[in-house]
N, C-alpha and C positions, 0 to 999 in steps of 0.2 A: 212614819216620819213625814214633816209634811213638807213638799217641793219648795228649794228657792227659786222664786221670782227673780229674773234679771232681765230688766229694758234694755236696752243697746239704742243709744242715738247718736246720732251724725247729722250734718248740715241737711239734707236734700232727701235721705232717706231713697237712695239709687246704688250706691255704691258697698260702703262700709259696714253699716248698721246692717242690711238685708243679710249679708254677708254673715255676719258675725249670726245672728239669728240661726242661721242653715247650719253653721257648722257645730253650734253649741246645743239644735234641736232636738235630739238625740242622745245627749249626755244624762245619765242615772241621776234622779232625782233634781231634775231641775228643770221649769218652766223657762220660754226665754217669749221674749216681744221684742218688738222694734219700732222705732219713729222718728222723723225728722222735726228739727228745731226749725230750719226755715219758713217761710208763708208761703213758698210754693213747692215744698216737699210731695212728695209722692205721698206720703203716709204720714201728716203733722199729727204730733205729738199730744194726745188728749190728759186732761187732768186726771181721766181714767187708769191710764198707763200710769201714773205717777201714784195713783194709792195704791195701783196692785204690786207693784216692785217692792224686792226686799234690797235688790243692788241695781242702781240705776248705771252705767257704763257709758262714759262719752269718748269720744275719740281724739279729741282736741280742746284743750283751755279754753278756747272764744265759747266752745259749747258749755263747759261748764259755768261760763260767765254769762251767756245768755238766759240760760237754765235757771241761775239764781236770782235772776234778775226779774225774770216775768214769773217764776213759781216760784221764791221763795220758801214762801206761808206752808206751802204740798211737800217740802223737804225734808222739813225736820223730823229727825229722828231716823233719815234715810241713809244709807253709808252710799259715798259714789266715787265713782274711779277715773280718773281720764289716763290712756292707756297713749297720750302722743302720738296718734296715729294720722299722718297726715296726708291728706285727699289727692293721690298721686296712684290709688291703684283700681283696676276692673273688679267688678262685683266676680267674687272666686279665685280673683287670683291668685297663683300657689305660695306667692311670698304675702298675701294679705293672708291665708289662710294660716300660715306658719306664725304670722305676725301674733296673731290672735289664738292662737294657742298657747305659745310662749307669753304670753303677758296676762290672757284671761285663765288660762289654764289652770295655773296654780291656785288664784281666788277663788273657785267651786270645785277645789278639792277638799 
């Protein structure tokens, strides 16, 4: 069987998305990546990441609106999630880590 792909993006690519990446690295049968939407992310987001994902996962609506905005065209046909997660927590923290279980959890099972 072959791995789902799952992107994980946030603004800035420091916080959330790295976040989410660590805790999900691990999980049976799934590939994960990560990138920001910003132009001065840590790790902006290539047209790369966006063919290899089978679930692209944003953390906040502005991301999904930015997302479709400038990649439209790379979407289609991609299923994506925004999980309302809002940029108030530290990379690991145990209530972002709980957050992201409970919400991504269930979708790669």
């Amino acid at each position: 069987m072959k791995p789902r792909r799952v992107l994980f993006l946030c603004s800035r690519h420091r916080l959330r998305s790295p976040t989410a990446a660590a805790v999900f690295a691990n999980w049976p049968d799934i590939e994960v990546d990560s990138a920001g939407l910003a132009d001065d992310a840590e790790t902006p987001l290539s047209a790369d990441q966006l063919v290899w994902a089978d679930l692209i996962v944003v953390m906040e609506s502005p991301h999904r609106r930015r997302l479709q905005a400038r990649h439209g065209s790379q979407l289609r046909g991609k299923r994506m999630v925004c999980l309302d997660i809002p940029d108030r927590y530290d990379h690991m923290q145990p209530e972002l880590v709980e957050l992201l279980l409970r919400k991504v959890g269930p979708l790669l099972r």
